[in-house]
C-alpha positions as CSV (number, residue, x, y, z in Angstrom):
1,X,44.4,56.2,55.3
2,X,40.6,54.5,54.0
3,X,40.3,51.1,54.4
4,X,38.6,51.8,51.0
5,X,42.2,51.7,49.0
6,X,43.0,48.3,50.1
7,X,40.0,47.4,47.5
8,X,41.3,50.0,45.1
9,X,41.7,48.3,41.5
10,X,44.8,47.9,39.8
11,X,45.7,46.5,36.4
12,X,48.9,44.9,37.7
13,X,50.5,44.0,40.6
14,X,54.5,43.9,41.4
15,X,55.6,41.6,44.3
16,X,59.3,43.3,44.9
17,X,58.9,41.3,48.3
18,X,62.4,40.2,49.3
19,X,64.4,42.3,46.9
20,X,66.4,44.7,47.6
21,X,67.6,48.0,45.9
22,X,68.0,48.7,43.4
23,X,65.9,45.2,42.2
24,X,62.4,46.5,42.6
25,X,62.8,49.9,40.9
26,X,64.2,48.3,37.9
27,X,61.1,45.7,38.0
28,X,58.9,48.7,38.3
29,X,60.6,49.9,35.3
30,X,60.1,47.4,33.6
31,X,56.3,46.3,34.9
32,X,55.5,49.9,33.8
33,X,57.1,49.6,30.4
34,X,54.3,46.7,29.9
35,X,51.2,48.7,31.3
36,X,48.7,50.0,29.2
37,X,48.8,54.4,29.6
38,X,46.6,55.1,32.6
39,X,46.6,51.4,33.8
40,X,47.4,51.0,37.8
41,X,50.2,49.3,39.3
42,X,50.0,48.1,42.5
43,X,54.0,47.6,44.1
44,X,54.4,45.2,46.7
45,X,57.9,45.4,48.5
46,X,60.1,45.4,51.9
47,X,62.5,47.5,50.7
48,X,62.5,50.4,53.1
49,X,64.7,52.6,50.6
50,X,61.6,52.0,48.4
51,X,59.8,54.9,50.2
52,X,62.3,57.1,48.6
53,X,63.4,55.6,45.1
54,X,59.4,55.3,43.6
55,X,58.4,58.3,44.2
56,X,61.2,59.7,42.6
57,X,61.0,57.3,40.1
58,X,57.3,58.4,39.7
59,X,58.0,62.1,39.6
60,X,61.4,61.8,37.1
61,X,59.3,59.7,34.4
62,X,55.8,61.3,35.1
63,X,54.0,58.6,36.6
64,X,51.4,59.8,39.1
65,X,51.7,58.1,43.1
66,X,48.0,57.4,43.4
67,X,49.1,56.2,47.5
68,X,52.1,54.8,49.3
69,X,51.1,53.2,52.5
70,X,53.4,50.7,55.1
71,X,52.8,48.7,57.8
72,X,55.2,46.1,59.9
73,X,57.7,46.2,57.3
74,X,55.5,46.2,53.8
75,X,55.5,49.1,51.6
76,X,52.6,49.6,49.4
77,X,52.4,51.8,46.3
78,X,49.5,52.5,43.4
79,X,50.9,53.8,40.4
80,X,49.0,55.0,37.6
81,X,51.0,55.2,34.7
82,X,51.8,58.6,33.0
83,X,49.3,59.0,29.5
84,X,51.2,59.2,26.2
């Protein structure tokens, strides 16, 4: 993946570090609810079952999954939220 999407801007950013399912798809939830339409989010968590509950979360309410990415137990995810 480009080094280039570590510098990738987002409006927001979700630290889900910790938690455990289903606690950082219902922050996401709710840290998308709060983003502007368009607006990036940038989720943070260690969650392995996070690889498969935000994208589906993404593709049931029509956000678009800009790049999921993990290393040594960190799951990263750029979200842009769906416009109205």
């Amino acid at each position: 993946m480009p080094d280039s999407l570590e510098s990738l801007s987002a409006d927001a950013v979700l630290d889900a570090t910790g938690l455990n399912c289903p606690e950082p798809v219902m922050m996401l939830h709710q840290k998308v609810r709060d983003l502007h339409a368009g607006g990036v989010l940038k989720v943070i968590a260690t969650d392995p079952s996070t690889q498969r509950d935000i994208p589906k979360f993404c593709v049931f309410l029509g956000h678009e999954l800009l790049e999921q990415r993990s290393a040594e137990g960190v799951y990263l995810y750029w979200i842009r939220k769906k416009l109205d």
